[in-house]
LUMKOL-822460 format. One record per residue (C-alpha): x, y, z. Coordinates in steps of 0.05 Angstrom, whole numbers, padded with zeros to 5 digits, always signed. Layout:
BEGIN
XYZ/...
This chain:
BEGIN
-00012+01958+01202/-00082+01920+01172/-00069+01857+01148/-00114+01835+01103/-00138+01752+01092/-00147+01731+01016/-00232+01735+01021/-00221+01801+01043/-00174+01831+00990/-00228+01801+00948/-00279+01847+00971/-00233+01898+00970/-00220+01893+00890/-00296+01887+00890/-00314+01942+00932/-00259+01985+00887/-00292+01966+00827/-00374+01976+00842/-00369+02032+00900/-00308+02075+00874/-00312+02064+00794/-00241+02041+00794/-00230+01980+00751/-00191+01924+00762/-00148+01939+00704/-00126+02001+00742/-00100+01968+00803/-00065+01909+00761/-00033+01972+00725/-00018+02007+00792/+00009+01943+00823/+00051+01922+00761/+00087+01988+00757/+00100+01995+00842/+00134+01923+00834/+00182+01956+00778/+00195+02010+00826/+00209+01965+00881/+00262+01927+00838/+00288+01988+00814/+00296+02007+00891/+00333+01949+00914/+00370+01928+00846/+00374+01990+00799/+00376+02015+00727/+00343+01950+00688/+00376+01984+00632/+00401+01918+00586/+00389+01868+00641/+00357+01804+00626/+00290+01788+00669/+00255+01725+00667/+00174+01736+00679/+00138+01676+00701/+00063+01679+00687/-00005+01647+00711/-00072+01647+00684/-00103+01694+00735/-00087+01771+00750/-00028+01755+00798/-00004+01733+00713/-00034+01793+00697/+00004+01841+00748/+00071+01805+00717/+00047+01824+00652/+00049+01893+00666/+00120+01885+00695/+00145+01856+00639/+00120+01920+00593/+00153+01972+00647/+00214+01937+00641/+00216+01936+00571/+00202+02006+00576/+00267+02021+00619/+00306+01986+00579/+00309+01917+00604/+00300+01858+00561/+00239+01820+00594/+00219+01750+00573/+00154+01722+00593/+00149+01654+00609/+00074+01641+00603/+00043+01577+00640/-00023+01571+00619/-00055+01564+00553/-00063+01633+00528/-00137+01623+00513/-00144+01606+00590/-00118+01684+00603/-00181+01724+00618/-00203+01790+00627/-00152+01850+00642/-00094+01795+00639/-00115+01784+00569/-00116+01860+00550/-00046+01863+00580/-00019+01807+00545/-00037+01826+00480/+00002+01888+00502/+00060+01851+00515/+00053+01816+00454/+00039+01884+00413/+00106+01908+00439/+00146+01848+00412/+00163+01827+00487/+00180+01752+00472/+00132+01708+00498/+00134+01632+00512/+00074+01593+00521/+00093+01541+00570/+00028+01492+00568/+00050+01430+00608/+00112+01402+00629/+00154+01374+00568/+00147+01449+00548/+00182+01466+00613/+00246+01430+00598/+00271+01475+00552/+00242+01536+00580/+00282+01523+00650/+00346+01518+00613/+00339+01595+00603/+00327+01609+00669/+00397+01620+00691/+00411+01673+00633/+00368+01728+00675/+00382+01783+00722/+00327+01755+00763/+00263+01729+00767/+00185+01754+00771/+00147+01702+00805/+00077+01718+00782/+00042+01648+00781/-00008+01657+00841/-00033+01706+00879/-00079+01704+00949/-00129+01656+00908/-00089+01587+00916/-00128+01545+00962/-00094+01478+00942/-00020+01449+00936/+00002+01452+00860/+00020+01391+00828/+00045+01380+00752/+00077+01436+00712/+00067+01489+00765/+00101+01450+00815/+00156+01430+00774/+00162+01508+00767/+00158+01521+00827/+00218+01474+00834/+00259+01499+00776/+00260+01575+00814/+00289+01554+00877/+00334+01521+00836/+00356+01572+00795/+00415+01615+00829/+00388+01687+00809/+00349+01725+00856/+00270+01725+00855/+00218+01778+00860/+00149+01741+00889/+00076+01796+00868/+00034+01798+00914/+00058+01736+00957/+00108+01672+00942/+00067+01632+00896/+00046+01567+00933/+00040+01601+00997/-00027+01599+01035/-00039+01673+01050/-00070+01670+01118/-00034+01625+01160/+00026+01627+01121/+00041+01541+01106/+00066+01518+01041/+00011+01496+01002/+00059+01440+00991/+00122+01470+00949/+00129+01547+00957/+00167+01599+00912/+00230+01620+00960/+00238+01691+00947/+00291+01746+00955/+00226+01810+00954/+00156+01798+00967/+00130+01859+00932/+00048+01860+00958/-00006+01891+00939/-00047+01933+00972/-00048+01912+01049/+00001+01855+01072/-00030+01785+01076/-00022+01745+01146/+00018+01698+01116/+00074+01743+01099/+00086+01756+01180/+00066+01682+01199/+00121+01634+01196/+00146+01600+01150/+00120+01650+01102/+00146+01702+01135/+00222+01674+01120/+00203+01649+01051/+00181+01710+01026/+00254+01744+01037/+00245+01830+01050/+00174+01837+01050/+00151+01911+01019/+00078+01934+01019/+00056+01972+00965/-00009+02013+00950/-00042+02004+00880/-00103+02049+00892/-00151+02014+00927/-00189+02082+00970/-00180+02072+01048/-00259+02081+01051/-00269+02014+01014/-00224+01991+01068/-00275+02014+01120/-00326+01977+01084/-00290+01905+01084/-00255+01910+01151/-00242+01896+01203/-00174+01876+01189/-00131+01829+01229/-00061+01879+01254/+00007+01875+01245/+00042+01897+01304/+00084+01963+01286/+00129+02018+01330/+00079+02072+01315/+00021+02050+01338/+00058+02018+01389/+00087+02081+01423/+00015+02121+01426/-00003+02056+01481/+00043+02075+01527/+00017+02099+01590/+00027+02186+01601/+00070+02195+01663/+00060+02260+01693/+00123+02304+01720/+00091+02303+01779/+00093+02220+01780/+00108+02188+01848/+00120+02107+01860/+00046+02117+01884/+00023+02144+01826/+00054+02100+01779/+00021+02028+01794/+00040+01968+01842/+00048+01902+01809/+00039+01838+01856/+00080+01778+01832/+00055+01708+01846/+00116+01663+01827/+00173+01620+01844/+00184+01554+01880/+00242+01516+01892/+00297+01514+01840/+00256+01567+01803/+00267+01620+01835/+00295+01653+01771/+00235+01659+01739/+00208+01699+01789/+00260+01739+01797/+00260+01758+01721/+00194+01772+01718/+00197+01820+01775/+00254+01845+01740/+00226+01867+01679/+00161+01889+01715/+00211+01947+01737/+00241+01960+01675/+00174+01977+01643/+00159+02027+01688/+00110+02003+01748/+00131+02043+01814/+00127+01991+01854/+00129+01914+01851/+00118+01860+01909/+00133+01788+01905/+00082+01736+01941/+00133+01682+01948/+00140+01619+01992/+00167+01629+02062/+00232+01593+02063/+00243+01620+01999/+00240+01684+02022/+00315+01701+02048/+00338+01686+01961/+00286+01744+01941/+00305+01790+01995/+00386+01786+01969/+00366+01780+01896/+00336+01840+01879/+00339+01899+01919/+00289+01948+01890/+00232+01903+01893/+00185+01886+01957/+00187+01799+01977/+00122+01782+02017/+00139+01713+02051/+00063+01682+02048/+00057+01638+02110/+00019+01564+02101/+00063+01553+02040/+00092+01483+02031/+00166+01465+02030/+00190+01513+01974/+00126+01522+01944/+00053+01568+01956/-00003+01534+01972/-00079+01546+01981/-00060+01552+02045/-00034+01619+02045/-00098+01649+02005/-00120+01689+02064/-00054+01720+02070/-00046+01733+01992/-00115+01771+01995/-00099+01817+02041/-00031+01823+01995/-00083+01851+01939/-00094+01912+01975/-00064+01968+01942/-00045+01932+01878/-00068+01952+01815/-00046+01882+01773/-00026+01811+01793/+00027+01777+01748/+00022+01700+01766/+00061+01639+01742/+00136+01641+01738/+00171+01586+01768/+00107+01573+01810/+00103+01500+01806/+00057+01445+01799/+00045+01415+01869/-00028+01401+01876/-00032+01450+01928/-00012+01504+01881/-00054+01491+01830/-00107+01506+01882/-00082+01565+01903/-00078+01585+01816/-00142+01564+01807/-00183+01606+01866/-00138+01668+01847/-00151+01667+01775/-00225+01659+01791/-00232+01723+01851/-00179+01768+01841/-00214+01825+01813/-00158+01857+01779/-00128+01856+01715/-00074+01790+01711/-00029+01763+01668/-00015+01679+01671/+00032+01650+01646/+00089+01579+01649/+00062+01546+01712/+00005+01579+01725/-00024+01561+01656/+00003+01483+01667/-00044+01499+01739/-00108+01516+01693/-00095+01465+01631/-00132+01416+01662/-00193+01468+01683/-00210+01503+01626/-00284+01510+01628/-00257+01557+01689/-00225+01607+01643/-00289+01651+01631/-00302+01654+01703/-00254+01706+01719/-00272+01772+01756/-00229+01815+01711/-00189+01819+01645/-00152+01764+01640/-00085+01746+01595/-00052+01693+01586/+00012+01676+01543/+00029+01613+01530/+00078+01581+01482/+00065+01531+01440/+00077+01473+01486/+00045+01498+01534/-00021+01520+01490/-00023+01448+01465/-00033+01424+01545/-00088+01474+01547/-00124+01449+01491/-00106+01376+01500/-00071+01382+01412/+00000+01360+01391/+00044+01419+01381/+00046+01410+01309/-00028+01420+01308/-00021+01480+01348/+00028+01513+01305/-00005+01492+01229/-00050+01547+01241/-00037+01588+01299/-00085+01648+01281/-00137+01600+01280/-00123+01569+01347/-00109+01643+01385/-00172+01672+01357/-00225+01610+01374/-00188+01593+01443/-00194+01671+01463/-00270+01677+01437/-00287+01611+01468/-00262+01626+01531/-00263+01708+01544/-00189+01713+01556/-00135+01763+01517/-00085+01701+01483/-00015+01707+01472/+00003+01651+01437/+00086+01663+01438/+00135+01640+01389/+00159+01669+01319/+00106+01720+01305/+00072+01720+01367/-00006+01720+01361/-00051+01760+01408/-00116+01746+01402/-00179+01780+01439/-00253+01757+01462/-00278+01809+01418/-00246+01784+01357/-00184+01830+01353/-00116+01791+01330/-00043+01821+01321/+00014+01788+01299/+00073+01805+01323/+00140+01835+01273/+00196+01845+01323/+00241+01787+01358/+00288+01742+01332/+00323+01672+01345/+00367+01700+01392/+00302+01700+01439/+00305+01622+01440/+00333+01622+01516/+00311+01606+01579/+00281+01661+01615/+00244+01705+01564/+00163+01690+01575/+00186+01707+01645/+00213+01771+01622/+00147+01778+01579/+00104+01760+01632/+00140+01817+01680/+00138+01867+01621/+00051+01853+01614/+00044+01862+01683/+00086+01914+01697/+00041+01954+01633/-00017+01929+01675/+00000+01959+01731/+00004+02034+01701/-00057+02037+01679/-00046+01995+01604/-00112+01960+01587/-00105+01882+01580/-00107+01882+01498/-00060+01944+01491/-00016+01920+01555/-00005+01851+01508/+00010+01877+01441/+00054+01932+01481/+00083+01882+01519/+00100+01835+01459/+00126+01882+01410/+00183+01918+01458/+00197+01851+01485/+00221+01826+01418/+00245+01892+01395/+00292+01890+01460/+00318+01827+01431/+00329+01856+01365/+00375+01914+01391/+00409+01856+01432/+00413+01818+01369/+00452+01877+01331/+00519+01857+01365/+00498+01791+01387/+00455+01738+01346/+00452+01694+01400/+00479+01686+01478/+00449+01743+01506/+00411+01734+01571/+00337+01749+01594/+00356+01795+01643/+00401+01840+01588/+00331+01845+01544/+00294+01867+01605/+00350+01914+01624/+00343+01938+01551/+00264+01952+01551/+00268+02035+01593/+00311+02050+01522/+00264+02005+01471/+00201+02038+01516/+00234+02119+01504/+00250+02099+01432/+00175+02069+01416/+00146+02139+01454/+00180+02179+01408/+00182+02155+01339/+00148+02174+01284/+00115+02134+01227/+00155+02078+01195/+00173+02062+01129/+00129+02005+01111/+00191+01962+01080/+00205+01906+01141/
């Protein structure tokens, strides 16, 4: 699924407009009358309903404008509450408004905020209401009479129906531009913005729908590329062929550098779901007197006790051994439960730097490299790493908060900079590649916040690794059935289940991405 930033569905009106003849009047038309349907979808005959219509100065106004005459059209009874001067309405909003007004659809003019007062009062009286203040164009919190309306909707106890986007949301990373229209549908236009699968946009815009209004896919080719939206279709073509005559030799061997003292876990869950995605074979490079736990713990994998470890951790003393463990491989998964002990971290840091074969890093691992960056871009093959957001902030030496204001922004530069595939995990996980790719993630839930699941994650990569995945489609794989494990978990339990139960769920989520079909684009 293309998502598309707000410069870009700029281009994209443009490039409808000058390369394909088709006017901008036609796609506010298009887009005013797929909103109507998607109301009439989800709430009905507007036959003799009330509808309030809230209206800016720009075409997002417009696109209301149009609403308001399909509903009056069908029957309902739409009032438009317009917030702007009417001589500050230009253009195709203009045309559509004298429409409106042509049509007897009351209209009132709403200029500043003692206006408002009265206006509000009548909010209640509607079936619901059209937010269609501001489209993709807000760059800048709103402040005076749009912010007090802004206010006065997510007071109001009817349901809303946001065009295009909540107004007051920033469309590419998806903050509040200060207050933000809560919404029940985001009905928008076109492509679906980043901010509508960024949090907190994501929640605020309620049941998201994406809409065409027109716009040819080969003016799309022109303005792209387009950042993705992770989906189950285009999911299920990345999963690797397995032949009927498929042996555990044929089917990849996934070496597992993890676990130390009183993490052992980890390790275990990683190797776990490297398994349950599918890899024939997995080994776990694991400190010596740790060895006996691994041996019990999980029966169908291989434990390789590396000698010159410390007391319950590796060290760089067991590099020559873990070398010759390569042999054979076809991935290295390294992190889980690791540890920090200096010794470790120089074990991390030569491995990352040889090991000529695709790896995924991730928990202590990454905690190993935070403080050796400029070493990223040395590695010898693809690299991924998948930190969350505490763990991205130690990497870049930022606050959290920082990290998270604009996490598109952060994935993309970090992944250019340094020639690494990102993961940056949390809600809406963000992969982001050297080349300039980025997908953002539409499964997992809540239910995920446990300990246990980027160990799960990290298993899952590697295990994709292993068979053959390449590193960019072995992430967004990876990510994608991970959460949508936890969202078949989540059906009978919102919260409580375990890591190992979504990696025991991931051979069904992996069958059921292979064989579906395309989706309905309502999320």
């Amino acid at each position: 699924m293309r998502l598309a930033t707000a410069q870009q569905m700029r281009n994209l009106d443009a490039a409808a407009a000058t390369g394909f003849g088709i006017p901008g009047i036609v796609l506010m038309e298009n887009a005013g009358r797929a909103t109507v349907a998607a109301i009439l979808r989800r709430w009905g005959d507007p036959n003799d309903r009330d509808f309030g219509i809230l209206v800016g100065p720009g075409n997002n106004g417009g696109d209301g404008l149009v609403i308001a005459r399909h509903l009056h059209e069908l029957g309902g009874r739409p009032t438009v509450y317009l917030l702007a001067a009417p001589d500050k309405v230009k253009g195709d909003a203009a045309i559509n408004l004298d429409a409106v007004r042509r049509l007897l659809i009351p209209v009132l003019q709403v200029p500043d905020e003692e206006a408002l007062a009265p206006a509000i009062a009548g909010f209640d009286k509607h079936f619901l209401l059209v937010d269609a203040l501001f489209g993709t164009g807000l760059q800048r919190p709103l402040a005076g009479l749009y912010l007090e309306a802004i206010q006065a909707v997510n007071r109001c106890p009817r349901p809303v129906v946001a065009v295009d986007l909540p107004s007051g949301l920033n469309s590419d990373n998806g903050q509040p531009l200060g207050e933000c229209v809560r919404a029940d549908l985001t009905v928008t236009l076109g492509l679906a913005k980043p901010g509508l699968f960024l949090y907190p946009g994501r929640e605020l815009a309620g049941v998201l729908e994406i809409v065409d209004i027109g716009i040819p896919p080969a003016a799309q080719e022109q303005v792209g590329p387009f950042l993705e939206g992770l989906e189950a279709h285009a999911m299920g073509a990345l999963l690797p062929r397995r032949l009927p005559t498929a042996h555990k030799g044929t089917c990849g061997h996934l070496l597992l550098v993890a676990g130390s003292t009183g993490k052992t876990g980890a390790a275990l869950l990683a190797a776990r779901a490297g398994l349950r995605a599918g890899a024939g074979l997995v080994s776990m490079a694991v400190p010596t007197d740790l060895n006996l736990v691994f041996e019990i713990a999980q029966a169908e994998t291989m434990s390789l006790p590396m000698p010159g470890s410390g007391a319950g951790y590796l060290s760089v003393a067991s590099l020559a051994a873990m070398r010759e463990a390569l042999a054979g491989k076809q991935a290295v998964a390294m992190g889980p439960g690791l540890g920090t002990a200096r010794e470790t971290m120089d074990l991390v840091i030569t491995l990352y730097r040889e090991i000529a074969l695709p790896m995924v890093v991730d928990a202590d691992g990454l905690n190993c490299l935070a403080g050796h960056i400029d070493l990223l871009s040395q590695a010898s093959a693809p690299r991924i790493l998948t930190p969350h957001p505490g763990e991205m902030a130690r990497l870049l030496g930022k606050g959290v908060t920082e990290v998270q204001a604009d996490r598109l922004a952060m994935a993309s530069h970090f992944a250019r900079e340094h020639g690494v595939i990102l993961v940056l995990k949390g809600a809406a996980t963000v992969v982001a590649a050297p080349d300039g790719r980025v997908a953002v993630n539409s499964s997992g839930n809540a239910g995920m916040a446990a300990g246990g699941m980027g160990d799960v994650l990290t298993g899952l990569i590697g295990g994709l690794l292993a068979q053959g995945c390449g590193a960019w489609e072995a992430a967004c794989l990876g990510v994608f059935a991970h959460g949508l494990a936890a969202d078949r978990l989540a059906v009978h339990m919102r919260r409580g289940y375990l890591a190992s139960e979504v990696a025991d769920a991931l051979p069904k989520v992996l069958t059921e991405l292979a064989d579906c079909g395309p989706l309905d684009v309502t999320l």
